[in-house]
C-alpha positions as CSV (number, residue, x, y, z in Angstrom):
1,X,97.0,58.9,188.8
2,X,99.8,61.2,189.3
3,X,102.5,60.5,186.5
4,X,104.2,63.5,187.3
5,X,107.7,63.5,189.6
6,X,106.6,64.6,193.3
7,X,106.5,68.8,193.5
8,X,108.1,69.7,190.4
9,X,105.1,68.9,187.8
10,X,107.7,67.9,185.4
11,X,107.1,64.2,182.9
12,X,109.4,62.0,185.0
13,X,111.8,61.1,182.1
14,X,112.2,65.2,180.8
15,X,115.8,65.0,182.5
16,X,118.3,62.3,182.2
17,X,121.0,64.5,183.3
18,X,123.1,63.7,186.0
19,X,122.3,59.8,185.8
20,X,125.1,57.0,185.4
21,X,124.7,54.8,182.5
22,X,121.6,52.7,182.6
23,X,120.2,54.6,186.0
24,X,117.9,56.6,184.0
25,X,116.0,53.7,182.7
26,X,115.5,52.9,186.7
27,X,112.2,54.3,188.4
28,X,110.6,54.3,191.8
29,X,106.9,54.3,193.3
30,X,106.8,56.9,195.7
31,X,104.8,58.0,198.2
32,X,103.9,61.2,200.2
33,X,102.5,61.8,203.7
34,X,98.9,62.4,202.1
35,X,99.1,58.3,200.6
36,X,99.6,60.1,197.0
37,X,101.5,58.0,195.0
38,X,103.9,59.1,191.7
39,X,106.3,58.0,189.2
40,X,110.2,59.0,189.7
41,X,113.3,58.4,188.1
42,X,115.0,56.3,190.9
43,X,118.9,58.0,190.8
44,X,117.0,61.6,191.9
45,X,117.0,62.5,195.1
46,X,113.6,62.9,197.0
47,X,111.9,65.9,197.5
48,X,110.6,66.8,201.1
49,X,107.6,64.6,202.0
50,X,107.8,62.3,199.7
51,X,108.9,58.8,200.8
52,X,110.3,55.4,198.8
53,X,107.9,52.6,198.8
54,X,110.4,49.8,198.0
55,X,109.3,49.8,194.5
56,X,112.2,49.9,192.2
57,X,112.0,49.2,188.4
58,X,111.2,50.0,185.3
59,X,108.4,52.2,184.1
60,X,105.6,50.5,183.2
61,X,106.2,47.8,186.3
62,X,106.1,51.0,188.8
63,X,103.2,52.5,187.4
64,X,101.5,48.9,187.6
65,X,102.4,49.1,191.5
66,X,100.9,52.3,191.8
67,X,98.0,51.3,190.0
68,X,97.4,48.0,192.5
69,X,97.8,50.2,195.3
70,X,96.1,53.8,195.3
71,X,93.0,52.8,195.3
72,X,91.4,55.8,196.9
73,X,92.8,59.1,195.0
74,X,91.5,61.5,197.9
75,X,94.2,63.0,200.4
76,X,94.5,61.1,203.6
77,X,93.6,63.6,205.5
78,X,90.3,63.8,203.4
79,X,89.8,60.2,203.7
80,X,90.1,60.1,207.3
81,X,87.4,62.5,208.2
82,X,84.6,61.5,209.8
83,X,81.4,60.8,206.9
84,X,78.8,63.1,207.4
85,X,75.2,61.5,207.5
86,X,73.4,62.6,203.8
87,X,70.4,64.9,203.8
């Protein structure tokens, strides 16, 4: 599972800066275009491609979210293609 705030390969917590009071305990489950899901802090605007699931909260309730619902770590577009036959 990808921990790690959406392009910047950063821990999601290494910058409280620029938060109000209390917004930097806040997070969101986030999702991009490929179904990949991460962690990140909800007061920081989203990077391109990356898109809010609705999933507001604190850490470890996100990361259960995430856990429930990327069941499948490959890329969309990987899980998509058509199986070959084996052998």
């Amino acid at each position: 599972m990808n921990t790690t705030g959406p392009g910047n390969g950063t821990a999601p917590g290494a910058d409280a800066g620029g938060a109000a009071d209390g917004a930097a305990d806040e997070y969101a489950a986030v999702v991009n275009d490929e179904g990949q899901y991460a962690l990140w802090r909800a007061w920081r605007p989203l990077p391109g491609g990356w898109h809010p699931t609705g999933m507001r909260g604190d850490r470890e309730r996100c990361l259960a979210y995430i856990e429930r619902k990327w069941t499948d770590m490959r890329p969309r577009s990987l899980r998509d293609e058509p199986q070959q036959p084996a052998g």
